[in-house]
C-alpha positions, 0 to 999 in steps of 0.5 A, spaced: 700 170 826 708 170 825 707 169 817 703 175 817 705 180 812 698 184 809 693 186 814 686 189 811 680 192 814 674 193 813 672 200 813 664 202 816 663 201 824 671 198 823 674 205 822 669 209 822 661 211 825 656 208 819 650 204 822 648 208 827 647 214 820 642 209 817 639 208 823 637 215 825 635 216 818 630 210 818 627 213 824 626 220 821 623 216 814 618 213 821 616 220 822 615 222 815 610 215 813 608 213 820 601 217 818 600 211 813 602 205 816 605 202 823 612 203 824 612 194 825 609 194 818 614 198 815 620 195 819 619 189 815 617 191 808 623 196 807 628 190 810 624 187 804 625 192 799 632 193 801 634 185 800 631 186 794 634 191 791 641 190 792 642 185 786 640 192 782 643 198 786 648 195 790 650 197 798 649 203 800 646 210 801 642 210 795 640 204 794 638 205 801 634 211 799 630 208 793 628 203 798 625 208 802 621 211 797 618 205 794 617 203 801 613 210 802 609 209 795 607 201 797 605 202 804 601 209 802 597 206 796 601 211 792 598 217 796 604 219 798 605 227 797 611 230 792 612 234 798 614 227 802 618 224 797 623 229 797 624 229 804 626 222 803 631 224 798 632 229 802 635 225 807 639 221 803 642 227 801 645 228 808 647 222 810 651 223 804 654 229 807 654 226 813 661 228 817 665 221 817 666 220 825 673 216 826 672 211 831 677 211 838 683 209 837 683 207 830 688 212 828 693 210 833 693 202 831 694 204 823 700 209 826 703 203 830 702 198 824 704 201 818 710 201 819 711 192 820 705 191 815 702 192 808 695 195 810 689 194 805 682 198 806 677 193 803 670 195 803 664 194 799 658 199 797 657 205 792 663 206 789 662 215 788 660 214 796 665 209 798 671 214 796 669 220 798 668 218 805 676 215 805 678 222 802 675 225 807 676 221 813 683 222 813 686 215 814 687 214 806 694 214 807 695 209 812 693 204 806 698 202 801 691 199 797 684 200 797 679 196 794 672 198 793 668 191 793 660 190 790 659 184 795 664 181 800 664 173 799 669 167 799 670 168 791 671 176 791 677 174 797 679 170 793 680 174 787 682 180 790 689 176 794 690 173 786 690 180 784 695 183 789 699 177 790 697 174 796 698 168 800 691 167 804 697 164 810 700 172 810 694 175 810 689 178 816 682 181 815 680 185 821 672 188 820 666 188 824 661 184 820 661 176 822 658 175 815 663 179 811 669 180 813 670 174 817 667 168 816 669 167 808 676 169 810 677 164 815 674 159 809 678 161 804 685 159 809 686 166 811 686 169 818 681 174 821 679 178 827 673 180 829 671 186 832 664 187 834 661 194 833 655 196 838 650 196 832 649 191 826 645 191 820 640 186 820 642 182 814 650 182 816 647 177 823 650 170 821 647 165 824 651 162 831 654 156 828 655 159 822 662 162 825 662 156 829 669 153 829 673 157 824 680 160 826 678 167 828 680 171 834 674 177 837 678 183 840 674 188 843 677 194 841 682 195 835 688 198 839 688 191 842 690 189 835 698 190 836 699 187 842 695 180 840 700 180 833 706 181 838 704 175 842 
């Protein structure tokens, strides 16, 4: 870790609360269509919807409320009401307002860190949403850069180094998704820390031996970080 000169972080369920909003409003949409279809149906077809649909609308709240009502539309067998629809959106709509809940210990580390590092936020989503949560969040200061990413892959890493002028050997990714912020890191000869957040959307679960011998380090809490650089 001594070459290490720019750490990034991921930003949702890294530095702030974000799977537990789409988990609560999912269960609200249950309540919504439960009369027309089982939960266990639905679970599966707008998991199907959302992966479909993110070549077209991205990561995010709205992709994910799109999702929602196509889901609604199929599984009513277009009966679903105007009246319910709009409930849909109308869920959207709050977790877009949703206050951003800064996670324990988050603001401290940056504080600590600063100072020694060139700290980068890298996260992938709708862009309009993606930036209004930094504003708001209060941490937007504590990053020299912000970039603001439609997927998280080797290639997109690589990119981003190219075009800040990087060296993969300076560079450490700290995020909580194995299958974003980790695993292409560690591929393209970057260092990574992994700390794993309580929920995780389905499509961000990697296989076990997926992540099998790479160079990461997993750490429990973020205010760990400081001292296992140190070390």
């Amino acid at each position: 870790m001594k070459n290490i000169k720019v750490i990034a972080f991921d930003a949702d369920d890294t530095l702030w609360v974000n799977e537990p909003i789409f988990t609560a409003t999912q269960q609200r949409f249950k309540e919504i269509v439960g009369k027309y279809v089982s939960t266990e149906i639905l679970d599966e077809k707008l998991y199907g919807f959302e992966i479909r649909n993110l070549k077209i609308f991205g990561y995010g709240i709205k992709g994910f409320i799109l999702s929602m009502i196509e889901t609604a539309i199929e599984l009513s067998g277009g009966s679903i009401t105007g009246t319910e629809v709009q409930q849909i959106i109308d869920l959207g709509k709050v977790m877009l307002d949703h206050p951003v809940e800064i996670l324990p210990n988050v603001e401290e580390t940056l504080q600590l860190l600063q100072s020694g590092y060139t700290l980068m936020l890298i996260t992938k989503g709708d862009l309009f949403d993606q930036e209004s949560k930094i504003a708001r969040s209060g941490l937007a200061d504590y990053f020299n850069q912000v970039e603001i990413l439609s997927e998280k892959d080797e290639a997109t890493y690589q990119r981003v180094l190219k075009r800040n002028n990087i060296a993969p050997e300076e560079f450490l990714m700290v995020g909580n998704s194995l299958k974003s912020d980790i695993v292409p890191i560690c591929n393209i000869g970057a260092r990574a820390i992994y700390i794993p957040f309580h929920t995780t959307w389905v499509h961000e679960i990697v296989a076990v031996d997926a992540s099998a011998n790479l160079a990461y380090q997993e750490l429990p809490d973020i205010s760990l970080l400081p001292t296992y650089l140190q070390k």
